[in-house]
LOVEXBA-367410 format. One record per residue (C-alpha): chain; y, x, z; residue in one letter. Coordinates in Angstrom, 2 decimals. Layout:
# LOVEXBA-367410
+-------+---------+---------+---------+-----+
: chain :       Y :       X :       Z : res :
+-------+---------+---------+---------+-----+
:     A :       Y :       X :       Z :   A :
...
+-------+---------+---------+---------+-----+
***
This chain:
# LOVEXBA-367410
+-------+---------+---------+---------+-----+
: chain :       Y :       X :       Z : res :
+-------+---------+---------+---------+-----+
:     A :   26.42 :  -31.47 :  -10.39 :   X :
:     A :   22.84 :  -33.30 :  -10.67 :   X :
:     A :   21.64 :  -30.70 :  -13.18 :   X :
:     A :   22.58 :  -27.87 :  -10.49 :   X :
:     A :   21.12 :  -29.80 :   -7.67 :   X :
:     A :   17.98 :  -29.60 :   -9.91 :   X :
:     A :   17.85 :  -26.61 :  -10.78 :   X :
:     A :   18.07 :  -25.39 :   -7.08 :   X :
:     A :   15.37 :  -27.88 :   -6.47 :   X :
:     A :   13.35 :  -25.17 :   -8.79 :   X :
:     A :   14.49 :  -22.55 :   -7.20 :   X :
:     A :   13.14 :  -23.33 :   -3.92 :   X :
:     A :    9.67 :  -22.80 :   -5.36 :   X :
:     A :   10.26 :  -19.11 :   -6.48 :   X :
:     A :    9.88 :  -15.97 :   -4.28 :   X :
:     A :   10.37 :  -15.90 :   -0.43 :   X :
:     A :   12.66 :  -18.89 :   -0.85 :   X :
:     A :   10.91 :  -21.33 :    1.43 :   X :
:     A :   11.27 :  -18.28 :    4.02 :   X :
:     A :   14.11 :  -17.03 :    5.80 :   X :
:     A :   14.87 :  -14.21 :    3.80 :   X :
:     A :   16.88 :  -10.80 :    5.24 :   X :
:     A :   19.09 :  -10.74 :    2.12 :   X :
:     A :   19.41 :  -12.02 :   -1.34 :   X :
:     A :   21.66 :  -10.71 :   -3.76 :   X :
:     A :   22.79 :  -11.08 :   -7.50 :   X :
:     A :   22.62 :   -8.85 :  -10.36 :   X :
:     A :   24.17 :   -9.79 :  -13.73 :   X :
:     A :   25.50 :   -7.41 :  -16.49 :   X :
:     A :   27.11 :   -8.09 :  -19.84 :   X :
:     A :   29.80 :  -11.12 :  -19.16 :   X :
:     A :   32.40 :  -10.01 :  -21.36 :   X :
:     A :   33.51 :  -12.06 :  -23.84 :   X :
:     A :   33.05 :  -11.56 :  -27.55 :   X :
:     A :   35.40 :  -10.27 :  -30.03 :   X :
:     A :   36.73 :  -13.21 :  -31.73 :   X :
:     A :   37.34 :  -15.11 :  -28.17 :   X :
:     A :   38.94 :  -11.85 :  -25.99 :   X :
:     A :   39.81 :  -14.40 :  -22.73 :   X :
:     A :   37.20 :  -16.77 :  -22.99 :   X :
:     A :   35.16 :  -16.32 :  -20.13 :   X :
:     A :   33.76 :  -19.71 :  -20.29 :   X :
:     A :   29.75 :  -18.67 :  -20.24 :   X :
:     A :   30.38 :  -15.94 :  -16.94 :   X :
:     A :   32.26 :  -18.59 :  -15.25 :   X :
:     A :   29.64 :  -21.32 :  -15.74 :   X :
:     A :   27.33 :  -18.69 :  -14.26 :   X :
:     A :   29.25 :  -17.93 :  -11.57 :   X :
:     A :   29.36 :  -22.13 :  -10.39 :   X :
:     A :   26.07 :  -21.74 :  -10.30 :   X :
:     A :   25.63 :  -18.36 :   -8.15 :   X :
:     A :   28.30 :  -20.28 :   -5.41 :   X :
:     A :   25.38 :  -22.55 :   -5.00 :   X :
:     A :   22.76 :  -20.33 :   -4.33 :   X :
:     A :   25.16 :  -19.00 :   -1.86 :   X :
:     A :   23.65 :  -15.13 :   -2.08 :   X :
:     A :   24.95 :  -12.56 :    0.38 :   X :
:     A :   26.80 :  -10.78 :   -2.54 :   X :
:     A :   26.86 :  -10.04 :   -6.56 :   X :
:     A :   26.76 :   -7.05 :   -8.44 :   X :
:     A :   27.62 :   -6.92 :  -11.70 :   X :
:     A :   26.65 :   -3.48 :  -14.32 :   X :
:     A :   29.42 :   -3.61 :  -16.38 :   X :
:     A :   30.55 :   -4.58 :  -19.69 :   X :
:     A :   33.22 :   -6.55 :  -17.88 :   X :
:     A :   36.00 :   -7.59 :  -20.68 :   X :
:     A :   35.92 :   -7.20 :  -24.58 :   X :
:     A :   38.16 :   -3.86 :  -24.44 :   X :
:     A :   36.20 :   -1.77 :  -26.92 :   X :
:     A :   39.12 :   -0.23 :  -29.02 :   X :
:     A :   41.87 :   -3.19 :  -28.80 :   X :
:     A :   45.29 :   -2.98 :  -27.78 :   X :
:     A :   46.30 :   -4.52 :  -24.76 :   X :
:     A :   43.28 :   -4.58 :  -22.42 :   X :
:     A :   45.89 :   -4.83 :  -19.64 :   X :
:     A :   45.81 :   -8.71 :  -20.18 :   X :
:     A :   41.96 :   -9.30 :  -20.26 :   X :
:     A :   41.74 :   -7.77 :  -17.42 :   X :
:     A :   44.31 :  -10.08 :  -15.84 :   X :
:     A :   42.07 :  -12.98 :  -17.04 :   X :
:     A :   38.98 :  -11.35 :  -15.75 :   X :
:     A :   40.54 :  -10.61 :  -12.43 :   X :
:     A :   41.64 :  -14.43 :  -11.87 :   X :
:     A :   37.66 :  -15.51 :  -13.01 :   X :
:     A :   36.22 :  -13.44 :  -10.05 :   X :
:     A :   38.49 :  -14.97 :   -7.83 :   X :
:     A :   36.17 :  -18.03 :   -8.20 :   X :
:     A :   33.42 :  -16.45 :   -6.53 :   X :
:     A :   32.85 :  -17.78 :   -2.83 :   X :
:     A :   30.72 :  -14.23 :   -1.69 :   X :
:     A :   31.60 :  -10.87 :   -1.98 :   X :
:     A :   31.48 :   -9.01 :   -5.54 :   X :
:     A :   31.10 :   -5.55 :   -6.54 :   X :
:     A :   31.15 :   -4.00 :  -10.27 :   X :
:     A :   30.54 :   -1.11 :  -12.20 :   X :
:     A :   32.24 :   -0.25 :  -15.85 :   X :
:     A :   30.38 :   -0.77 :  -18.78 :   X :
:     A :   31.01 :    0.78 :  -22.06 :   X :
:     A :   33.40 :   -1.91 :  -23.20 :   X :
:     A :   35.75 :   -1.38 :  -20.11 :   X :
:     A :   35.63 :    2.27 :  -20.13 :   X :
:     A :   35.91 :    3.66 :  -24.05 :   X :
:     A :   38.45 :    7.06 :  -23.51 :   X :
:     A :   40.86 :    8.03 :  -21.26 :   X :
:     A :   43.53 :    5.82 :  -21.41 :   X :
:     A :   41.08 :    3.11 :  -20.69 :   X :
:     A :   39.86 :    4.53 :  -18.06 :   X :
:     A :   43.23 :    5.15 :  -16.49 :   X :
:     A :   44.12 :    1.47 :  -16.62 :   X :
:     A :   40.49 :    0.75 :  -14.77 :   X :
:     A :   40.72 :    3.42 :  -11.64 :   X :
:     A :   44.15 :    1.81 :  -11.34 :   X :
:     A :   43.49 :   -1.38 :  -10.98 :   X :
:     A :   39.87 :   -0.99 :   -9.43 :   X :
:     A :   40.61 :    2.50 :   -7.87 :   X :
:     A :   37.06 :    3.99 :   -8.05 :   X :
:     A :   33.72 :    3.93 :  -10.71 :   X :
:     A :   30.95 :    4.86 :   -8.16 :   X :
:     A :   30.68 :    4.13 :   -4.22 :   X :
:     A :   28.16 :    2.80 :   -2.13 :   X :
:     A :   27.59 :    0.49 :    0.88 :   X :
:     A :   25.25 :   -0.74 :    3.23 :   X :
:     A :   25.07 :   -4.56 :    4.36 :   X :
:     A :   22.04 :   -5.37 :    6.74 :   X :
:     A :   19.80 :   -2.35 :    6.81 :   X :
:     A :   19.94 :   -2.49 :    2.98 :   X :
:     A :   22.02 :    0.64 :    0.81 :   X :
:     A :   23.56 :   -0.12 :   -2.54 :   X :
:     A :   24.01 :    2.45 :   -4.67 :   X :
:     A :   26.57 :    1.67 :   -7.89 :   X :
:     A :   26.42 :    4.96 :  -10.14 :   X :
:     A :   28.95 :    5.44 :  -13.07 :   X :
:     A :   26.59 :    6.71 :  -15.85 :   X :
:     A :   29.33 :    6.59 :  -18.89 :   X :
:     A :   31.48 :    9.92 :  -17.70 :   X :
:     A :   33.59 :   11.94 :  -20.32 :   X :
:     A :   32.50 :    9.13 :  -22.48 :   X :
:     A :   29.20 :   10.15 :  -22.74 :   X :
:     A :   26.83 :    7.13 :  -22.62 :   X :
:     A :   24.04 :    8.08 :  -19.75 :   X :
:     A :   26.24 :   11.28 :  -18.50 :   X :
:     A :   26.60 :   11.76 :  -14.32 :   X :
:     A :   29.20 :   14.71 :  -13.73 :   X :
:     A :   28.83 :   16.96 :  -11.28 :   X :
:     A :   30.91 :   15.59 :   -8.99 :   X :
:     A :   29.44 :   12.45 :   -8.91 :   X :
:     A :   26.19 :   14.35 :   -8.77 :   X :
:     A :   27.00 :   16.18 :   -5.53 :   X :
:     A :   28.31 :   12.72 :   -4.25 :   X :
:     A :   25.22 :   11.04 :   -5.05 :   X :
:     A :   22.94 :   13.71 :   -3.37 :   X :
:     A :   24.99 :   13.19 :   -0.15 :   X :
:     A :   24.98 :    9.55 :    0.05 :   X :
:     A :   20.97 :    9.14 :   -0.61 :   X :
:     A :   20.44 :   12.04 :    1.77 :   X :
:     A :   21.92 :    9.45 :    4.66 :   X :
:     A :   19.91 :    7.40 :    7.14 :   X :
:     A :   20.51 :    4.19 :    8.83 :   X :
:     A :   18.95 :    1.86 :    5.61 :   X :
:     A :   15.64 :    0.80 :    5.50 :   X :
:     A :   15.62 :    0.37 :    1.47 :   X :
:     A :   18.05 :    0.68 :   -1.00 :   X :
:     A :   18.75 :   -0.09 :   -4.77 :   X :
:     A :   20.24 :    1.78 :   -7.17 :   X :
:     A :   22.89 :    0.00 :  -10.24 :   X :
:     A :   23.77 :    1.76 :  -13.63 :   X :
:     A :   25.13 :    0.67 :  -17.05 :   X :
:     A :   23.39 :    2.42 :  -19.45 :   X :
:     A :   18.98 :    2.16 :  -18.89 :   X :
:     A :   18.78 :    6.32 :  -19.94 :   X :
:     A :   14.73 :    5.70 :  -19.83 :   X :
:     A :   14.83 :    2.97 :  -22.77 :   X :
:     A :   14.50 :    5.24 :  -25.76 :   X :
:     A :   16.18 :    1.97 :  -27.82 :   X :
:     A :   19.62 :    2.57 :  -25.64 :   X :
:     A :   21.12 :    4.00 :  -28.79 :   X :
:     A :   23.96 :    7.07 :  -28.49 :   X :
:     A :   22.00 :    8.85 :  -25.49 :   X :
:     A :   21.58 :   11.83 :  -25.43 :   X :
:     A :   18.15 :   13.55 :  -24.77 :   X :
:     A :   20.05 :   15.91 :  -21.84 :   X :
:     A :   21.16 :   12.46 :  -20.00 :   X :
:     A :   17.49 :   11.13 :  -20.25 :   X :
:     A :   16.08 :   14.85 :  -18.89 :   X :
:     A :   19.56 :   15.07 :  -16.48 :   X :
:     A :   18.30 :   11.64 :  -14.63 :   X :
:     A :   14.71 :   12.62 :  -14.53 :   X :
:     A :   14.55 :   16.10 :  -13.06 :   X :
:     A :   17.81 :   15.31 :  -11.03 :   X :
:     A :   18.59 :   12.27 :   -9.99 :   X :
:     A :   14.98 :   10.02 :   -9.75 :   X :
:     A :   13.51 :   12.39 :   -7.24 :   X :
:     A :   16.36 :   11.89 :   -5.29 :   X :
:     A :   15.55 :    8.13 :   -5.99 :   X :
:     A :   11.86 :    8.90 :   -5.10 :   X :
:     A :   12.74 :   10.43 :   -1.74 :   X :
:     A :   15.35 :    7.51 :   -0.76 :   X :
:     A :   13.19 :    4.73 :    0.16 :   X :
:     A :   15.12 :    3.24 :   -3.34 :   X :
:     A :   12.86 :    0.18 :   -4.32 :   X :
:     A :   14.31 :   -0.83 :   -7.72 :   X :
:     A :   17.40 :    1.03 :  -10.47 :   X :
:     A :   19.06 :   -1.81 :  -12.48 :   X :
:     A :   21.20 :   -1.62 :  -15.33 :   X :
:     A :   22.71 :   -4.03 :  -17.90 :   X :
:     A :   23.69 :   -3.02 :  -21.71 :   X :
:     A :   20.86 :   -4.21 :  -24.16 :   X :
:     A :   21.48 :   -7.90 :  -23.65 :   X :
:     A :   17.92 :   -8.75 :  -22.73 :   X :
:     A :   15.72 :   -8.95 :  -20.00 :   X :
:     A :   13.32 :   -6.12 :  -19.45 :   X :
:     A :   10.87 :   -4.26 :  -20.41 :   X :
:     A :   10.57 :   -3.20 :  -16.87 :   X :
:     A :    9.19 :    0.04 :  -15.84 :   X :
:     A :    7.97 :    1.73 :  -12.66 :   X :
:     A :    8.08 :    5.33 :  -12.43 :   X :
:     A :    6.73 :    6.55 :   -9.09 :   X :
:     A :    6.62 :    3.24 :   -7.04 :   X :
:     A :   10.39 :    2.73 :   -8.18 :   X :
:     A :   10.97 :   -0.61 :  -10.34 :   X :
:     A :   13.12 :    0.05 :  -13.11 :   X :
:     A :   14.82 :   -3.36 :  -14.49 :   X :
:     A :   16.94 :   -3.62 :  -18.03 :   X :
:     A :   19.09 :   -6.81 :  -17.00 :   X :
:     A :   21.89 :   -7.73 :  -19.60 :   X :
:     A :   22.31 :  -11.44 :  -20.23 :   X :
:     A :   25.21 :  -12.45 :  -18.60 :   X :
:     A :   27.90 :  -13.34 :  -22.11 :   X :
:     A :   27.91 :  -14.78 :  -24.87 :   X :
:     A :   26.24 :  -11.58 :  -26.67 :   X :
:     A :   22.45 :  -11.36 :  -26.41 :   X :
:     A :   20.11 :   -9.38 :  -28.19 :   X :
:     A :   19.08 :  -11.29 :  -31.67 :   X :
:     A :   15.22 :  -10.65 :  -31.41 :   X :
:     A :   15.36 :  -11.97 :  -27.01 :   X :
:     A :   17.41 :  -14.95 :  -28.50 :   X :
:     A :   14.51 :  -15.65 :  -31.13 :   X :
:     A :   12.04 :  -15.67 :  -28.96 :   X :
:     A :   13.79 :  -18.08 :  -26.35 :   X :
:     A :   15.88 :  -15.95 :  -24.69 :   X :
:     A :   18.99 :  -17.28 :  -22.58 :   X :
:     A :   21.83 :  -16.40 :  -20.39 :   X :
:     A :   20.69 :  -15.27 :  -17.21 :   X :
:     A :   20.94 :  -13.25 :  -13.94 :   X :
:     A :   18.83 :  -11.69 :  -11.56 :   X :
:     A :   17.84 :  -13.20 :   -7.89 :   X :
:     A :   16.69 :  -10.49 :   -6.05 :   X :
:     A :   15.69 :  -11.58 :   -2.42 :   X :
:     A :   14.62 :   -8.97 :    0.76 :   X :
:     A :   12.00 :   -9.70 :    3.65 :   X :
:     A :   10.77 :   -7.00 :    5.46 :   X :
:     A :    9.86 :   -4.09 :    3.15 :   X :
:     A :    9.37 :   -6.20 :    0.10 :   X :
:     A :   11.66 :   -7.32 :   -2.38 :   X :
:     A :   11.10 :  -10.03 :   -5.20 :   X :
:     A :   13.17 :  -10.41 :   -8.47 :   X :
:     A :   13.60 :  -13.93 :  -10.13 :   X :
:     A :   15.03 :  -14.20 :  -13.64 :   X :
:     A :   17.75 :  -17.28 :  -13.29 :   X :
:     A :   18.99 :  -19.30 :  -16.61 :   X :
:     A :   20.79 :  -22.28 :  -16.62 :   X :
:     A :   18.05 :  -24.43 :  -16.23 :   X :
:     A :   15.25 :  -22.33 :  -14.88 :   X :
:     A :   13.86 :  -19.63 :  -12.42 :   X :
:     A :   11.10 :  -17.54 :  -13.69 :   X :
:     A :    8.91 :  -14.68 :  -12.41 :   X :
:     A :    9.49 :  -11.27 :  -14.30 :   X :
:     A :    6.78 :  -11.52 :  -16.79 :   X :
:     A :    7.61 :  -14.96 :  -17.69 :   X :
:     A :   11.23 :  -14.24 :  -18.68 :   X :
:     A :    9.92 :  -10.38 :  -19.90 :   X :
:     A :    9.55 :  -12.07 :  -23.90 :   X :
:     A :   10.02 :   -8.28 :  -26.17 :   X :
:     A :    7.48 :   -6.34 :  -23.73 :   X :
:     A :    5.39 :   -5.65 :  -27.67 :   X :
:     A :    8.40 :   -4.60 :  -29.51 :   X :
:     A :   10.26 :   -2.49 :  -26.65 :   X :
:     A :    7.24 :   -1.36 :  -24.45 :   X :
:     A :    6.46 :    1.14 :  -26.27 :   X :
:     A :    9.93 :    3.10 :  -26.40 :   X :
:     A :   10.64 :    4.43 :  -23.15 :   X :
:     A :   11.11 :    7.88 :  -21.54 :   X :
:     A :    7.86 :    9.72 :  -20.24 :   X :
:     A :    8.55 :   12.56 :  -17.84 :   X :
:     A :    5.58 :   14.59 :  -18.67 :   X :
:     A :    5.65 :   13.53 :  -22.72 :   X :
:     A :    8.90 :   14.62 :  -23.41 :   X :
:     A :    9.10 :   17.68 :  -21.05 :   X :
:     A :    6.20 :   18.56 :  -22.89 :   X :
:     A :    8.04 :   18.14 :  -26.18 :   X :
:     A :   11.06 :   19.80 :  -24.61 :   X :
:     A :    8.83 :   23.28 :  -23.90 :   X :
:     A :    7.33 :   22.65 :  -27.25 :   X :
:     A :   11.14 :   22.88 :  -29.56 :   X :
:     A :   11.91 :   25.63 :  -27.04 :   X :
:     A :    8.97 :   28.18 :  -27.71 :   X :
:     A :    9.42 :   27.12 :  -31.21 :   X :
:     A :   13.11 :   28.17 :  -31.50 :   X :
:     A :   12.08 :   31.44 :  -29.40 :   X :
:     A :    9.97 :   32.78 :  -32.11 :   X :
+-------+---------+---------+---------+-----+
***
């Protein structure tokens, strides 16, 4: 209890947090356990004591939810999972992650239980957009349907921002098993949508570090996947921790704190792999470029 009386002590000094803020929300991605310890959720429900206390107005998490990945029996992790989220005190929302979704069966036993892989919502002027980006199996893929969905519901009014949550980060050219037509799909299709939505910031989880963060066209684009016992060996190396995301609204403006166990930091303290990952990550005018390039080529 003293160590998570500090450590709110801390962060009172971060962001708008000595201001009344219009929301503040939670992003974390990644909690599943690891393979050898299927129900141990001990590390996501640590983190989740310590979201109660920062009392936000809800969490989202991006997936990756319970071990899954080709074992027998997910029915009972996701009977353990289900009882850990019970322990959060403010409203929770999810997407599936690769591990929860894998083929069909699996994805049977998620819509019933959880009844639906995209939706949206709106709590206090502010839209949330949670986008299922693994369809058919496909890491990255939107069907159509959820296409024409998605269209719709960023097409409304009655927001005065909105954020956008995905799995799989289709502009980090390191997100291995993409496909180049998901990457092109989300950049012709679905950002300018984005771009035309008043959307401040996409998040999405799967690479089990923080960041590099890009912004394409005023939009923040946030890699966010430290929430389990699994992180990236090269983030871990270089200090890298468990954490989540505080992201806190006033006004028009929106701030994103990187919470550990024992800290809050600003972005580019916690960003620690911006020299080995900056460099790998989707242009729009590079690869379309490219794209016209192999196509005149196979022409001739």
């Amino acid at each position: 209890m003293r160590k998570i009386k500090a450590f709110i002590s801390t962060y009172l000094l971060v962001c708008f947090s000595l201001l009344a803020q219009d929301l503040k929300f939670v992003v974390i991605s990644d909690t599943n356990p690891d393979f050898w310890h299927q129900t141990d959720f001990s590390v996501f429900e640590r983190e989740i004591e310590q979201i109660n206390h920062l009392k936000p107005d809800l969490v989202i998490n991006l997936g990756d939810l319970i071990y899954g990945y080709g074992v027998k029996g997910t029915r009972r992790q996701w009977e353990r999972y289900l009882g850990v989220i019970k322990k959060f005190e403010v409203p929770y929302y999810q997407i599936p992650g690769n591990h929860d979704i894998f083929n069909k069966k699996s994805g049977k036993i998620y819509l019933d239980i959880f009844n639906k892989t995209y939706f949206s919502f709106t709590l206090e002027k502010v839209h949330f957009v949670l986008i299922n980006d693994l369809e058919d199996g496909e890491w990255g893929k939107i069907g159509e349907e959820q296409f024409r969905w998605l269209k719709q519901d960023l097409a409304g009014t009655g927001w005065n921002m909105a954020f956008v949550f995905v799995h799989i980060p289709v502009w980090d050219m390191k997100a291995r098993r993409v496909k180049m037509e998901w990457r092109h799909f989300w950049f012709e299709k679905v950002h300018p949508l984005i771009k035309e939505a008043k959307v401040k910031a996409v998040f999405a989880g799967h690479t089990h570090r923080f960041g590099p963060t890009r912004t394409y066209d005023g939009v923040r684009y946030y890699i966010a996947g430290g929430g389990g016992p699994k992180l990236h060996p090269l983030f871990v190396r270089r200090g890298g921790e468990n954490f989540f995301l505080l992201v806190e609204v006033k006004g028009q403006n929106f701030c994103v704190s990187v919470v550990t166990r024992n800290r809050v930091m600003e972005e580019k303290e916690a960003s620690l792999l911006d020299d080995l990952f900056g460099p790998f990550y989707y242009d729009p005018k590079k690869e379309r470029s490219s794209s016209r390039q192999l196509g005149n080529g196979l022409a001739k």
